[in-house]
N, C-alpha and C positions, 0 to 999 in steps of 0.2 A: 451397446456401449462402444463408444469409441477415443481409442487414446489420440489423445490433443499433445502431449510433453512427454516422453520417456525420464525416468530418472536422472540421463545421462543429458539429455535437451533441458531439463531444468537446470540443472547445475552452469551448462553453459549458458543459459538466456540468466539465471542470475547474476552471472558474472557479466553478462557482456550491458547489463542492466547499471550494474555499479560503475564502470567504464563510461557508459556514457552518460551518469551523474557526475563522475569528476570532471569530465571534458568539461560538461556547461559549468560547474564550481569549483575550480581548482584549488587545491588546497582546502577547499571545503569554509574558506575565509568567509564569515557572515551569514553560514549556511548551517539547520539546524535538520534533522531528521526525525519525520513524525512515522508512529508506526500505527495503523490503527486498530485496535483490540476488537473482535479476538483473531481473528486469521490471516490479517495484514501483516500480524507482528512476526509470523513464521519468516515471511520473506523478508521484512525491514531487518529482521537478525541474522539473516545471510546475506543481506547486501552489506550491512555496516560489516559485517566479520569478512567480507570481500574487500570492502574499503579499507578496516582495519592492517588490512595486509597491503596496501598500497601506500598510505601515508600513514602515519603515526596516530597511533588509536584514540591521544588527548588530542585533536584537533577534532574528533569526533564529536558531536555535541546528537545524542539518540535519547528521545523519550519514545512513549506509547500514551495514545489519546484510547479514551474509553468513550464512544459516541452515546450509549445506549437511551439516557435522557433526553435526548437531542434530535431524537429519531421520529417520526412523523405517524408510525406505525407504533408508537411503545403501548398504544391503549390497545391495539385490537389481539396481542399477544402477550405471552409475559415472556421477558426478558431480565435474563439475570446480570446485572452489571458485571462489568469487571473492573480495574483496578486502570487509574489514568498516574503515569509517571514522568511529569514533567519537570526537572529539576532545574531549569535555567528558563529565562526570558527570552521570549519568542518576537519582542518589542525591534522594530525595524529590520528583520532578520529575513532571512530566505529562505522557507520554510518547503521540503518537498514532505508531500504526504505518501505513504505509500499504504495500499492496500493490494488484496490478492484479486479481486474482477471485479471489472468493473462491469455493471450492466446497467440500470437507470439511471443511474448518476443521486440515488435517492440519498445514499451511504455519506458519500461527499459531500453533500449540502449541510447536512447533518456536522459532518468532520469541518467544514469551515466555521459554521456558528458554533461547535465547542471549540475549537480554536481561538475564536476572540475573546474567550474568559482569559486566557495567557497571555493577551497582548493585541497590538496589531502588525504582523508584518510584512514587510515593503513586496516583498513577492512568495506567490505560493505555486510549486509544482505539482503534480502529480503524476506518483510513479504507480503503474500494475504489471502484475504478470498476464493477466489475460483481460483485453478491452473486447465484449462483444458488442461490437460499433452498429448496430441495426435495434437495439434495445433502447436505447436511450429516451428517460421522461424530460430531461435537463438538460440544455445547453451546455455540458460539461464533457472535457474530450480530456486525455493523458498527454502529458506529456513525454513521458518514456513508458511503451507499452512492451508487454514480454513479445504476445502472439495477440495479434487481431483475426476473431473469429468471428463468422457472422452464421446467426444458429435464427432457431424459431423461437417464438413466444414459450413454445411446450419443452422444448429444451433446456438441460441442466448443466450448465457447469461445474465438477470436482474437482478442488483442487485437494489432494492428499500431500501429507507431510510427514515425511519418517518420526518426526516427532510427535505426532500426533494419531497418524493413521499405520506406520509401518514400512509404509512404502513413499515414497517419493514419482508422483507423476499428475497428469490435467487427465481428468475423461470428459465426454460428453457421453451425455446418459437423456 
């Protein structure tokens, strides 16, 4: 096992994450934030509570997408949905998605077709904490990555979360 993020490294790559979300959408004007259920939403709620502390919290427009029907893999497991909370229109808006790794790009595909049940909008980014850039089944790459790591097929990405797991850090396993 190898640590990829110190608690102390996540805290600053989430911050320095939300930073340069505002640089590309200032004011956050037209721009809505997707969190994706269930381990995106750890980081989408510490970057909005980063932003929140930046600009005025009602200029915030934050749901959470629940992909789990939408997934390409739902027959060969079972998957327990969770809860999608989108309360505003995502209709010509610039929508950043954020999850916690990226690795095939399978997740995202999935998060843009449940995305088009809320609308269509004009531009979509995508934020992670860790892009492992040598994985990829899909032409999909981040737009704001925390840490680019390039691992093997047999290799595992962890991301823990104080709220989840206790501790706050990335291993490779």
């Amino acid at each position: 096992m190898k640590t990829i993020l110190t608690g102390q490294q996540l805290a600053l790559t989430v911050k320095r994450l939300a930073h340069q979300i505002l640089e590309n959408h200032l004011q956050l004007t037209d721009t809505v934030i997707i969190g994706l259920q269930p381990r995106g939403i750890y980081l989408s709620d510490r970057i909005v509570a980063e932003l929140g502390g930046i600009v005025s919290p009602d200029k915030i427009k934050y749901g959470k997408l629940d992909i789990t029907f939408y997934r390409d893999d739902v027959r060969k497991s079972l998957h327990i949905a969770n809860q999608t909370d989108i309360p505003f229109s995502i209709e010509n808006k610039k929508v950043i998605l954020i999850d916690d790794v990226l690795y095939t790009g399978r997740t995202i595909r999935a998060a843009l077709d449940a995305l088009l049940a809320f609308g269509r909008p004009s531009h979509v980014s995508l934020c992670v904490l860790i892009d492992r850039r040598f994985s990829r089944e899909l032409p999909i790459q981040p737009d704001y990555a925390g840490k680019v790591i390039d691992t093997i097929i047999s290799q595992k990405v962890k991301v823990c979360w104080q709220e989840k797991d206790a501790v706050d850090e990335v291993v490779l396993i």
